[in-house]
C-alpha positions as CSV (number, residue, x, y, z in Angstrom):
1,X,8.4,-10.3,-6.6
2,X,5.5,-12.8,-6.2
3,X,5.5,-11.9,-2.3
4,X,5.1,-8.3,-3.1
5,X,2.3,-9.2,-5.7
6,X,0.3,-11.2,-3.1
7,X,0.8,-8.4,-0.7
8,X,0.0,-5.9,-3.1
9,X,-3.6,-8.0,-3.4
10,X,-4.4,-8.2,-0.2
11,X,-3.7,-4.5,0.6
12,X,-6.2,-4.2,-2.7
13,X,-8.8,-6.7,-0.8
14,X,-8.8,-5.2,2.4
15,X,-9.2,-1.4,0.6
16,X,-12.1,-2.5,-0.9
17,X,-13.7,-4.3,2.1
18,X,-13.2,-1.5,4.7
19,X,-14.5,0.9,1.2
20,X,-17.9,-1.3,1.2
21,X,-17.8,-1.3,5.3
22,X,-17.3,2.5,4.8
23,X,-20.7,3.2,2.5
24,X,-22.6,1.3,4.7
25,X,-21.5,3.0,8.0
26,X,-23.9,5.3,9.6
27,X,-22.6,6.2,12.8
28,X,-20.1,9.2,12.2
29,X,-17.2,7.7,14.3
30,X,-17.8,4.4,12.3
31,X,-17.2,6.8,9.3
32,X,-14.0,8.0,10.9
33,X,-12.8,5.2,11.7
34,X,-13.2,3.5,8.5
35,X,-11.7,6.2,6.8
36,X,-8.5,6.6,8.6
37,X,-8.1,2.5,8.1
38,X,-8.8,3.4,4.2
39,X,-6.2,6.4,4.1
40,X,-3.5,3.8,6.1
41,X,-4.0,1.2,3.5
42,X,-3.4,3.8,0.6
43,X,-0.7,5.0,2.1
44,X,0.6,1.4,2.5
45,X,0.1,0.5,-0.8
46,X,2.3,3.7,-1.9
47,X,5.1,2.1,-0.3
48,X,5.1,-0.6,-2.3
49,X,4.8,1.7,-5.2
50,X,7.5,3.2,-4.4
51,X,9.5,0.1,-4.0
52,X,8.6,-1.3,-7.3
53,X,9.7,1.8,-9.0
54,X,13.1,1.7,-7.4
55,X,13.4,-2.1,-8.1
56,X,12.6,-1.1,-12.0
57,X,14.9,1.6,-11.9
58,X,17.8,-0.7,-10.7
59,X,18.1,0.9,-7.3
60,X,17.8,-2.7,-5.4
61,X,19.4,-5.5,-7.7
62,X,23.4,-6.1,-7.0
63,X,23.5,-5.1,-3.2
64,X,26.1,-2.8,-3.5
65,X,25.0,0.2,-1.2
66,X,27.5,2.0,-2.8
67,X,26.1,2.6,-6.5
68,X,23.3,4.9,-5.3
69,X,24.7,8.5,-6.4
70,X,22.0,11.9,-5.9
């Protein structure tokens, strides 16, 4: 869990930096750029989300593929 807390910080880190790199930008394909990079780490950083919120709901725990019902 500390792993995906340390990744989780840097994801936050480098959202902010490229966000700072992004209000500064004046060149319209900077902009672009900067902003696709932003909406990647977001999108990363849902993942993780995601995989916390299994983890608390017990989906990852015991390894037994088999417990997962839909």
């Amino acid at each position: 869990m500390e792993e995906m807390e340390n990744v989780m910080n840097n994801l936050t880190k480098a959202i902010d930096r490229n966000l700072s790199d992004l209000l500064k930008a004046k060149d319209l394909n900077e902009r672009k750029l900067l902003s696709d990079i932003v909406k990647s780490l977001c999108e990363s950083m849902g993942v993780f989300f995601n995989a916390m919120e299994m983890e608390s709901m017990g989906w990852f725990g015991d390894g037994e593929e088999d417990d997962i019902t839909f």
